[in-house]
C-alpha positions as CSV (number, residue, x, y, z in Angstrom):
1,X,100.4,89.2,106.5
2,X,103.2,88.9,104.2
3,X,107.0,89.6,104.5
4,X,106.6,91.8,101.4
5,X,109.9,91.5,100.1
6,X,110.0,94.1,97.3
7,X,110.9,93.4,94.5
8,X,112.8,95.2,91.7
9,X,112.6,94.0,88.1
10,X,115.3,91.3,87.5
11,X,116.5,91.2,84.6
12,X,118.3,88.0,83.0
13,X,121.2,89.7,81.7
14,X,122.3,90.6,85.0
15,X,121.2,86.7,86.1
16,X,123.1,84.9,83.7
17,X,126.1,87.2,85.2
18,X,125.3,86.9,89.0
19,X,123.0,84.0,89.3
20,X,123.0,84.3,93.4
21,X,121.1,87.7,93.1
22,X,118.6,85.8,91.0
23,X,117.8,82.7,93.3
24,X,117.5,84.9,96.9
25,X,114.4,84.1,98.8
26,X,114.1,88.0,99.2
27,X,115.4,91.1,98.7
28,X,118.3,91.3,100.9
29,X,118.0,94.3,103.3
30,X,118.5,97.2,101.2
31,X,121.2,98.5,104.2
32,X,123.2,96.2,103.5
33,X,125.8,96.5,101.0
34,X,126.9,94.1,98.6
35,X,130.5,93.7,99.5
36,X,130.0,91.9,103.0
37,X,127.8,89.4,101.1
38,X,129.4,86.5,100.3
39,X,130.0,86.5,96.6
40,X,133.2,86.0,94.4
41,X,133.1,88.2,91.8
42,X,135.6,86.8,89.2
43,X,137.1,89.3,86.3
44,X,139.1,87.9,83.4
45,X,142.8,86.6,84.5
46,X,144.2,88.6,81.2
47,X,142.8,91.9,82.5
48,X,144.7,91.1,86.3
49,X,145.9,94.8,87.9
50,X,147.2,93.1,90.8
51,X,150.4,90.6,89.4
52,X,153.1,91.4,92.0
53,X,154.2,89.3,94.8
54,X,157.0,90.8,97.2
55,X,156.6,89.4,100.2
56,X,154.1,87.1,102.5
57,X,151.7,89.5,103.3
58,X,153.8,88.9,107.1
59,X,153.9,92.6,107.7
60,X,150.5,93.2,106.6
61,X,149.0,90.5,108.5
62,X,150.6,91.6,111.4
63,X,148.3,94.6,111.9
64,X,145.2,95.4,112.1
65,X,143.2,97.8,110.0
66,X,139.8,97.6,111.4
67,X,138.9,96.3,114.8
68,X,136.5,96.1,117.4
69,X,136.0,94.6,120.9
70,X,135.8,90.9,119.6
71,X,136.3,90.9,115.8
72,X,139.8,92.3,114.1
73,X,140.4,93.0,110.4
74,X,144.2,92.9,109.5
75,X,145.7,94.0,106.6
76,X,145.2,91.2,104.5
77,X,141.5,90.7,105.0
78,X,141.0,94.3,104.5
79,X,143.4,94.1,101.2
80,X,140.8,91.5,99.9
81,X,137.8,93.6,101.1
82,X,139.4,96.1,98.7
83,X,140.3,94.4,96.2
84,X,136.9,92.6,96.1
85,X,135.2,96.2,96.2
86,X,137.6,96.9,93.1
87,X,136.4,93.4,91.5
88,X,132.8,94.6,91.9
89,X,132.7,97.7,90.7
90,X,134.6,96.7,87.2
91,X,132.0,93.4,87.0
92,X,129.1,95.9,87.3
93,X,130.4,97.9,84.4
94,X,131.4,94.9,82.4
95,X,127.6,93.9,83.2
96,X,125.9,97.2,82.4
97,X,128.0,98.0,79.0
98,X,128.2,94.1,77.8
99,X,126.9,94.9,74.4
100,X,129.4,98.2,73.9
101,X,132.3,96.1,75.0
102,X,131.3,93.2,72.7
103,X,132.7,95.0,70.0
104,X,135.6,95.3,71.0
105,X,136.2,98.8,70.5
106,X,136.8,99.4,73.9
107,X,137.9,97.5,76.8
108,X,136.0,98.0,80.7
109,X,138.7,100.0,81.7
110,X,138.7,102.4,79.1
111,X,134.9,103.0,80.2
112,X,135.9,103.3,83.9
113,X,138.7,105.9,82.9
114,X,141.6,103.7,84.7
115,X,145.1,102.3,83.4
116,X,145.3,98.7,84.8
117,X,148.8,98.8,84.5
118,X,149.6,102.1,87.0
119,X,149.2,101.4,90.5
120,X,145.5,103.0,91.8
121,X,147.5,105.1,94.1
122,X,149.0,107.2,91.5
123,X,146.0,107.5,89.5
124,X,143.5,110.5,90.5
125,X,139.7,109.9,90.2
126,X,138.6,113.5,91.2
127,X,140.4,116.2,89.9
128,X,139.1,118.8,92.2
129,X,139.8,116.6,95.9
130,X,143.1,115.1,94.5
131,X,141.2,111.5,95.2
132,X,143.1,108.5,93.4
133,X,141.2,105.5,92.6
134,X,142.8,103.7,95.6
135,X,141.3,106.6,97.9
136,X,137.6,105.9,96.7
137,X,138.2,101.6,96.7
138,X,139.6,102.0,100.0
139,X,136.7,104.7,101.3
140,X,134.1,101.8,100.0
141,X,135.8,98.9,101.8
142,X,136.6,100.8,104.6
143,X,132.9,101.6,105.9
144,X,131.6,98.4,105.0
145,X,134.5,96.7,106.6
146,X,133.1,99.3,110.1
147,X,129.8,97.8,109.4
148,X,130.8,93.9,108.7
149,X,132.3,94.1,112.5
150,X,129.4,95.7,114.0
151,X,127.0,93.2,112.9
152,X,129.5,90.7,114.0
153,X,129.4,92.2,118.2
154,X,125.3,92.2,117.7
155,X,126.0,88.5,116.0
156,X,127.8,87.6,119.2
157,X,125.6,89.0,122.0
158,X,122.6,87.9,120.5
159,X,124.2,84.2,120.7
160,X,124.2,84.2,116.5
161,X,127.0,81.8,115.1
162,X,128.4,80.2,111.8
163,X,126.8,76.5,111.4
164,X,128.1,74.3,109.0
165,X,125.9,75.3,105.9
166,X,127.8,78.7,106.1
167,X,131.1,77.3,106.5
168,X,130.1,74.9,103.5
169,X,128.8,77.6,101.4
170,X,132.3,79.4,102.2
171,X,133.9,76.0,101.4
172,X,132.3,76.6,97.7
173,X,133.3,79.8,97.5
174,X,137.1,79.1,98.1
175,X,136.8,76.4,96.0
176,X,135.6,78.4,93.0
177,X,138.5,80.8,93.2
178,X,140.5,77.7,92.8
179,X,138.6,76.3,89.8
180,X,139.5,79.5,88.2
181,X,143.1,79.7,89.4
182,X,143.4,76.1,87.1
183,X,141.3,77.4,84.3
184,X,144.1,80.1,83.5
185,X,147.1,78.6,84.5
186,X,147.6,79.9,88.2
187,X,149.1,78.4,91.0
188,X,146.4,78.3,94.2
189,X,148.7,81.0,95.8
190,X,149.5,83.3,92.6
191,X,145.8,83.4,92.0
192,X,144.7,84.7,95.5
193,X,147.6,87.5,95.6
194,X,146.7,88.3,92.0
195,X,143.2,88.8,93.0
196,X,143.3,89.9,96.4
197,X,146.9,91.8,97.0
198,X,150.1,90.9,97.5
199,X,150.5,88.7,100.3
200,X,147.1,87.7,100.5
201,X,146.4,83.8,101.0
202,X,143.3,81.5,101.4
203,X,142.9,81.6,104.9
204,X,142.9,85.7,104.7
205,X,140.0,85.2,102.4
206,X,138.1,82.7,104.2
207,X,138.4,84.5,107.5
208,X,137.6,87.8,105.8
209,X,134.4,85.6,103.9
210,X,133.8,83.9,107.7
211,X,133.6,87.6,109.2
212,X,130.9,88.9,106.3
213,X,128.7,85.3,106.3
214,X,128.6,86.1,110.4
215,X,127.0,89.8,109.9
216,X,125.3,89.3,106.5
217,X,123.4,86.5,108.8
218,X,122.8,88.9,111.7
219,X,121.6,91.2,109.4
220,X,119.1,89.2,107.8
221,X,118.2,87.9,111.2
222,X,117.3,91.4,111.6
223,X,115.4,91.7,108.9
224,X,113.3,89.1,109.2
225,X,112.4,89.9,112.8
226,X,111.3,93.3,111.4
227,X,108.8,91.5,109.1
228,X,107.7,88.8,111.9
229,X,107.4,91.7,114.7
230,X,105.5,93.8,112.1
231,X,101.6,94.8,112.4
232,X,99.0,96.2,110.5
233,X,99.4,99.5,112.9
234,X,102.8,99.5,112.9
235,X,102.7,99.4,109.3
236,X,99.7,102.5,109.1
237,X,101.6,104.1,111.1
238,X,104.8,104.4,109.0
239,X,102.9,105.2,105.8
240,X,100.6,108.0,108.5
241,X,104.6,109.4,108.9
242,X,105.5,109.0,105.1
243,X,103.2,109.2,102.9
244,X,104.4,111.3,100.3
245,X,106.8,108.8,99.9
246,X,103.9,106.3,98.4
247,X,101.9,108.8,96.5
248,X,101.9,109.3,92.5
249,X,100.1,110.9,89.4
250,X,99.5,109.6,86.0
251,X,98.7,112.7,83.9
252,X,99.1,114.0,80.1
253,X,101.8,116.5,79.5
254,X,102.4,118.7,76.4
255,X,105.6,120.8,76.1
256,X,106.0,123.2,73.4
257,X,109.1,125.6,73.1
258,X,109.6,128.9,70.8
259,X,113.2,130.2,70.5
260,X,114.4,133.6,68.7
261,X,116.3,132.8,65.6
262,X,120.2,133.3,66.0
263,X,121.7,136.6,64.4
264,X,124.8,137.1,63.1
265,X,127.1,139.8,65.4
266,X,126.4,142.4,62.6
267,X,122.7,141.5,61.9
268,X,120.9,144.4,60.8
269,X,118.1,146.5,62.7
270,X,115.6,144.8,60.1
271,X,117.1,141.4,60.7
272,X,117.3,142.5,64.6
273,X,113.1,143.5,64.4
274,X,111.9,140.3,62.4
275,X,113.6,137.9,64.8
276,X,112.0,139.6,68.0
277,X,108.7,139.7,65.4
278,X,108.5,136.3,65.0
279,X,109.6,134.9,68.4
280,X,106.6,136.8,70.0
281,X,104.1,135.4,67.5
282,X,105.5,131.9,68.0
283,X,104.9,133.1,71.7
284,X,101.6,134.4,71.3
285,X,100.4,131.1,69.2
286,X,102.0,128.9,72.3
287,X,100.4,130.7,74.9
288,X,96.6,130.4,72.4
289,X,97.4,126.8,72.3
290,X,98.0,126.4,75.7
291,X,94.7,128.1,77.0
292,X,92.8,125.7,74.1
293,X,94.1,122.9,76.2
294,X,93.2,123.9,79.2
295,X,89.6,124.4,78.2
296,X,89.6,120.6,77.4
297,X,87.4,117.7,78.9
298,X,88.9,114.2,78.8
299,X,91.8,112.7,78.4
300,X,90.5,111.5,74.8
301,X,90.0,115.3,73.8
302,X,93.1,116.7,74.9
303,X,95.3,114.1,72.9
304,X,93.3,115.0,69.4
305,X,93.8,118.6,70.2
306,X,97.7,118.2,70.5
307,X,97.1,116.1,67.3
308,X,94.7,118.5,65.5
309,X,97.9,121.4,66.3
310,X,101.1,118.9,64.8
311,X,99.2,117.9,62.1
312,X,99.0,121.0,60.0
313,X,100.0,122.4,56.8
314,X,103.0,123.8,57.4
315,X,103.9,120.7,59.8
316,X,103.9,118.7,56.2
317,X,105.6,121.4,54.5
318,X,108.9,121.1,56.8
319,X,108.4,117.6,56.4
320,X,108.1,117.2,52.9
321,X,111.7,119.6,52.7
322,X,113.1,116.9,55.2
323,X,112.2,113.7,53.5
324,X,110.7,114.1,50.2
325,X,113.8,114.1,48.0
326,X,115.1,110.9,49.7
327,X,112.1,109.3,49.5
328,X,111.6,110.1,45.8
329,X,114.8,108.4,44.8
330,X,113.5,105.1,46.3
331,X,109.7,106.0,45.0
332,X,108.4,102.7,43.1
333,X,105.9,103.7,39.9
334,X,105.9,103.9,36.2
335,X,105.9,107.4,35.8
336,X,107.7,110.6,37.0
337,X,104.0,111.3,38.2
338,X,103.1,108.2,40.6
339,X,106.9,108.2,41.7
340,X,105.7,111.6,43.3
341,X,102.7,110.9,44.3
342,X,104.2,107.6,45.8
343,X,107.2,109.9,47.5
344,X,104.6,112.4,48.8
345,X,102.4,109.6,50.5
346,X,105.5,108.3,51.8
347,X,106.3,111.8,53.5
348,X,102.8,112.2,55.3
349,X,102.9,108.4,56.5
350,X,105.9,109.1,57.9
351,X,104.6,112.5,59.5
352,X,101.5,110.5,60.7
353,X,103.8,107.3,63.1
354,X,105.8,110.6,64.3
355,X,102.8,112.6,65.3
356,X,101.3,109.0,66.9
357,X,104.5,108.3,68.6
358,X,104.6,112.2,70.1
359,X,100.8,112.0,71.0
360,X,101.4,108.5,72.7
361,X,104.1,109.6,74.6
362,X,101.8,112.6,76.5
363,X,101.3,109.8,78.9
364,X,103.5,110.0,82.1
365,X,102.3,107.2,84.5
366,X,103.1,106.9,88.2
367,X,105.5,109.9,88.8
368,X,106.6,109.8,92.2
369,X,105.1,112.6,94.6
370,X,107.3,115.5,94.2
371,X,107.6,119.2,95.7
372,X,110.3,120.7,93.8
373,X,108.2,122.8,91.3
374,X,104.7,124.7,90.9
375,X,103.5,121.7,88.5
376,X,104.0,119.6,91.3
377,X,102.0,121.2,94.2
378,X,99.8,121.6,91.9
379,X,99.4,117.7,91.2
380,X,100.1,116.5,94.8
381,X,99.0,119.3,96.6
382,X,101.1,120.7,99.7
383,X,102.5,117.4,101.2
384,X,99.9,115.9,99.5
385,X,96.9,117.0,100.6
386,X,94.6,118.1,98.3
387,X,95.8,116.8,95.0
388,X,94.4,117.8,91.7
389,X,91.4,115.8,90.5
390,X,91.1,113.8,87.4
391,X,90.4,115.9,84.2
392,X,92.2,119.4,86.1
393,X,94.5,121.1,83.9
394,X,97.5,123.3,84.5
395,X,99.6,125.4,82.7
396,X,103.3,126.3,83.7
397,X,105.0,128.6,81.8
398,X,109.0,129.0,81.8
399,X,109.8,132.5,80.9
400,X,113.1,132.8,83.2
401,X,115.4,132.6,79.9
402,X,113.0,135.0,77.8
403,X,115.8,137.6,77.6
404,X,117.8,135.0,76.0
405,X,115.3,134.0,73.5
406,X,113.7,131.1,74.9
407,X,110.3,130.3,75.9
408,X,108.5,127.3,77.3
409,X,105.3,125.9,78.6
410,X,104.1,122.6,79.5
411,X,99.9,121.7,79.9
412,X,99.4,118.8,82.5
413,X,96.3,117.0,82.7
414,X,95.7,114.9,85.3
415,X,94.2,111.3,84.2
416,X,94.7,109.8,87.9
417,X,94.5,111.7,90.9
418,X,97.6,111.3,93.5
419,X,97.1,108.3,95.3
420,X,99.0,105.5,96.8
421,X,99.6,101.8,94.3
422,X,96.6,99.8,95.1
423,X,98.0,97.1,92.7
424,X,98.0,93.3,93.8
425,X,100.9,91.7,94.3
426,X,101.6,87.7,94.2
427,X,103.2,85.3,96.3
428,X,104.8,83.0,94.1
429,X,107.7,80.1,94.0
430,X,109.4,79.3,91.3
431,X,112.0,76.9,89.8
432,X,114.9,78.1,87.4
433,X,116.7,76.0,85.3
434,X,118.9,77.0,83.0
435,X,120.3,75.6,79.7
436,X,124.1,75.7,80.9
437,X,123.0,72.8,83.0
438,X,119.7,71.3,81.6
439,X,117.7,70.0,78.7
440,X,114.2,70.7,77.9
441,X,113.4,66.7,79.3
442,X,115.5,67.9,82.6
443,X,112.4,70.5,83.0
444,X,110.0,68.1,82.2
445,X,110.5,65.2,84.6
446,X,110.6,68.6,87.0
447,X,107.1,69.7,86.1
448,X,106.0,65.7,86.4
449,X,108.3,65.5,90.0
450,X,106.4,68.4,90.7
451,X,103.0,67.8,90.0
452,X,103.7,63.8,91.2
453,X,104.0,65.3,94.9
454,X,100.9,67.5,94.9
455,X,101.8,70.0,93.5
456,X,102.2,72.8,95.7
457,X,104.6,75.2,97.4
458,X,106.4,72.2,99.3
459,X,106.8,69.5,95.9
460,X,107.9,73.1,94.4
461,X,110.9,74.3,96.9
462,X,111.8,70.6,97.8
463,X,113.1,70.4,93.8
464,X,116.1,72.6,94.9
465,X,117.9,69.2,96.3
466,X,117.5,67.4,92.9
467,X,118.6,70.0,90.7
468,X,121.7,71.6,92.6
469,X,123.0,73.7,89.6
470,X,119.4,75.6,89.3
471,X,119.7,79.4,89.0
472,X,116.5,79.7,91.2
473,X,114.1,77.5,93.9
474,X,112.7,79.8,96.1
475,X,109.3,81.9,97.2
476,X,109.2,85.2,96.9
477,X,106.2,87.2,99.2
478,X,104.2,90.2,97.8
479,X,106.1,89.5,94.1
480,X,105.6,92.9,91.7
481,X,104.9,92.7,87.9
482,X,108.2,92.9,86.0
483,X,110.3,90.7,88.5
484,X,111.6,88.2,86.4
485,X,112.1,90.3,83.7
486,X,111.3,88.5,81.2
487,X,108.3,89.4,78.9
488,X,106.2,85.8,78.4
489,X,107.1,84.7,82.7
490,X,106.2,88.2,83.8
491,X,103.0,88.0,81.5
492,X,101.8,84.7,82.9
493,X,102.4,85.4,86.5
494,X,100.7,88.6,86.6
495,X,97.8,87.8,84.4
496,X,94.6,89.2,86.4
497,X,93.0,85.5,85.7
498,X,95.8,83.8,88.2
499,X,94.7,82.2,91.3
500,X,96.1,80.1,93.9
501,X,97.3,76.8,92.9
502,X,97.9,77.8,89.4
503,X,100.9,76.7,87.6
504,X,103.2,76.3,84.1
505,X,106.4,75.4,82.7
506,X,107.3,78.2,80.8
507,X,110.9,78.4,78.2
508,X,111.7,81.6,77.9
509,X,114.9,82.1,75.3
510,X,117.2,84.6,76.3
511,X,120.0,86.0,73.7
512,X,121.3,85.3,70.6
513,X,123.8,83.1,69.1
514,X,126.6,81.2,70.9
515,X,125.6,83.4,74.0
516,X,121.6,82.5,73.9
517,X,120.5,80.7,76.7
518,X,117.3,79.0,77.5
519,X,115.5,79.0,81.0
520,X,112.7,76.8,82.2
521,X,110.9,78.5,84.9
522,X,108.7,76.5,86.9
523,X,106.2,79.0,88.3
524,X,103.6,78.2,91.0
525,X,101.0,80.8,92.7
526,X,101.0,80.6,95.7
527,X,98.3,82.9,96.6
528,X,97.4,87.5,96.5
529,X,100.0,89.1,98.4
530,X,99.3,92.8,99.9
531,X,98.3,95.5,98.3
532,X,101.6,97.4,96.6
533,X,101.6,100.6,98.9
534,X,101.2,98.3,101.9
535,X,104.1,95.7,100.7
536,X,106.5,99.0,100.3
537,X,105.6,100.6,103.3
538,X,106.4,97.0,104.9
539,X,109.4,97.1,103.3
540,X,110.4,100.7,104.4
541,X,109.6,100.3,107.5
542,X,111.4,97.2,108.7
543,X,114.8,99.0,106.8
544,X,114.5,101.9,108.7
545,X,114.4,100.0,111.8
546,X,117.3,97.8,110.9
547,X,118.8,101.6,110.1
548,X,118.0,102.6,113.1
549,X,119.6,99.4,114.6
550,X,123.2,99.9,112.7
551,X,123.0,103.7,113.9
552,X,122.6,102.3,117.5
553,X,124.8,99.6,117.6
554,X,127.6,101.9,116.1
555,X,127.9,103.4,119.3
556,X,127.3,100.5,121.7
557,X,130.2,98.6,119.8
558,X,132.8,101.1,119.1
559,X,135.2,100.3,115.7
560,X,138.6,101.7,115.3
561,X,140.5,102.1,111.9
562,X,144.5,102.0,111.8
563,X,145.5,104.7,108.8
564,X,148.6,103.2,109.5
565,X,147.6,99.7,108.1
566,X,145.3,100.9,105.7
567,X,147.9,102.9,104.0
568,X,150.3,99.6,103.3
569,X,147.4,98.1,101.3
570,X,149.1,97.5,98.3
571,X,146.5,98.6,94.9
């Protein structure tokens, strides 16, 4: 049975900006936040918030902000915890709006809403709770910092310790930040305070990084000792216990809306009379439409009948007001006649892709189970027991803001009854290189490597030692379509003619211009994983226990927070 680490689509923007997310074995526990895992997040020295440096960071040091029975958090280390917290958030935005901030137009802190030039502290976030930007950093960083030293006491009874691979990947980490710090001109020391708060140094950080490598590897010990512990029962069992959670609908859905026209204060009673005239015949045609759908028989049927009703005379009469005077001016023909004729043509080929793109996008496919309106029992059924059958219609009609002039109602047609993902899923390794640090020859002589030692999992994962700047060698268990994301990988991998042993080197161009970057991805099936439903409930499961673990341990291994330490945190 596999591990069934689920997987989320990946996609490469985010790769070429966080690489270490990319190569993971799996998914790292989903309770588990990404500021105790070890990753420098590095923003652009220009944009630096944090350039003053008063003191040593003696004072700071000297207490400490977050401690337990056998693991303490002074000042410092939480400053960087913080600050990091800070680094991560504005990376994630930087990240998500890359192609609005390419032009320059704005900078990431305009689209945060923050001056980096005011301290944090005097710079409120919520309006209504008076909360500063510092408040909501240091409310982050504060309960992870709680949650970094209780996996640190579970680290330490359960005999768990730092070997050198974790001090060496820390070792990497520091050493980056110091790359950097000579890229732009920084001494060692100005860089860390800059980054991490006045006063903090490099052995603040790298006991702070020491503390989160100790409970980010307790907490994936506890991960994977859900999966190893985990049975077919147990796993039954869960889904038994939540199965809603794993249930959806693919079904058509056609919305139509009829509004009263908008008078003028002093309308007359005429005016008055027509408008509540013709909003109840646009009513009355809705609610005749709606009852012709619901008569329907298939799936085919009921998308021609939403066709047959857009495409209608006076349909092409509103557009040919819309688009037939700018299309005449571009019309090609010899005479006033054909340009017409040409325009006209134009108008209803244009009315045609719009009423194909509407009719297409009746489709709505796997729609989580949901309670929250009629519609919905309807679909799923009361907690999901007796679910509507394929080819059942339902109309649900809106009528709560009829006083106000505005009706609507939607006709569902279920084209796959509620059930749980059957899907396959693959288990599959890979190999990543990317064109920052290869050449298309590099990926060659690692397809013939590969295939030279038999070509299987091991020749695959044992390439990660030759190529040590790779942005992925790993296996990933119970892999879903739409994990690498990108198209032609994604397309190969999850081809419904792959089978175990199969193979390909596959460049996949990513960008344009001086920012395009090519990736050679070595792909290699290892074999069918579990079924989707099974590989989430897998997945569920095992959190909730570690869940249940954190909620546990909280109380066996007490934490207590100085406010007075917290509140010298410089920001």
């Amino acid at each position: 049975m596999g591990k069934g680490s689920r997987n989320r689509q990946v996609r490469v923007d985010d790769m070429s900006v966080n690489p270490q997310k990319y190569v993971q074995k799996k998914k790292a526990p989903k309770y588990l936040s990404t500021v105790i895992m070890v990753a420098l997040i590095v923003v652009i020295v220009a944009a630096l918030v944090f350039s003053g440096i008063t003191n040593g960071g003696m004072l700071l040091r000297a207490g400490d902000a977050v401690e337990s029975e056998n693991f303490t958090i002074d000042g410092t280390m939480m400053s960087y915890f913080v600050h990091n917290y800070y680094q991560s958030y504005v990376s994630s935005f930087q990240s998500t709006y890359s192609s609005l901030l390419s032009s320059g137009s704005y900078t990431v802190y305009d689209l945060i809403g923050i001056d980096p030039d005011v301290s944090l502290k005097d710079q409120v976030k919520n309006k209504e709770t008076g909360e500063t930007w510092f408040d909501y950093f240091l409310t982050q960083a504060r309960a992870e910092a709680e949650e970094i030293l209780v996996y640190c006491e579970g680290a330490r009874a359960a005999g768990v310790e730092l070997n050198e691979d974790d001090y060496a990947s820390i070792d990497s980490s520091v050493q980056m930040v110091k790359i950097y710090a000579q890229l732009y001109g920084y001494s060692t020391s100005s860089y860390f305070a800059n980054m991490y708060g006045t006063g903090v140094r490099e052995k603040d950080v790298r006991r702070a990084m020491e503390l989160s490598t100790l409970a980010n590897k307790y907490a994936q010990k506890l991960s994977d000792d859900g999966y190893a512990a985990a049975t077919d029962e147990k796993v039954n069992a869960f889904f038994a216990d939540h199965t809603t959670d794993y249930l959806s609908t693919d079904y058509l859905m056609f919305k139509m809306d009829a509004s009263k026209a908008k008078l003028a204060t002093d309308a007359t009673e005429e005016q008055k009379t027509e408008a509540d005239t013709s909003y109840a015949a646009a009513k009355a045609k809705i609610d005749e439409f709606a009852e012709t759908l619901k008569a329907v028989k298939s799936a085919d049927e009921f998308r021609e009948t939403v066709r047959a009703y857009l495409d209608t005379a006076e349909a092409l009469e509103t557009y040919m007001d819309e688009y037939y005077e700018d299309y005449l001016e571009d019309a090609e023909g010899d005479t006033d006649e054909a340009k017409a004729a040409a325009a006209e043509a134009k108008v209803k080929e244009t009315m045609k892709e719009e009423i194909d793109a509407q009719v297409e996008a009746l489709l709505y496919e796997k729609v989580a189970y949901s309670n929250a309106t009629d519609a919905n029992k309807w679909m799923y059924g009361e907690e999901g027991k007796n679910p509507a059958a394929v080819g059942a219609t339902y109309v649900e009609v809106d009528d709560s803001k009829d006083a106000e002039g505005t009706y609507t109602v939607n006709v569902y047609f279920i084209t796959r009854a509620s059930s749980r993902d059957e899907a396959a899923t693959y288990d599959v390794a890979y190999l990543a290189l990317a064109s920052t640090s290869y050449k298309q020859e590099d990926a060659d002589a690692a397809l013939k490597a590969f295939e030279e030692a038999g070509a299987d999992k091991d020749a695959l994962l044992a390439l990660a030692t030759k190529y040590p700047s790779h942005n992925g060698c790993t296996d990933i268990e119970n892999m879903r379509e739409g994990y690498f994301g990108m198209a032609d990988v994604d397309d190969w991998t999850f081809n419904a003619e792959r089978k175990a042993g199969d193979y390909k080197l596959i460049t996949h161009e990513y960008g344009t211009g001086t920012s395009a970057t090519t990736y050679y991805m070595l792909v290699y099936i290892i074999g069918e994983g579990d079924a989707a439903w099974y590989a989430d409930t897998l997945d569920d499961m095992v959190a909730a226990e570690c869940e249940q673990w954190i909620e546990d341990a909280a109380k066996t291994y007490p934490v207590y927070v100085s406010e007075k330490v917290l509140a010298k945190i410089g920001m």
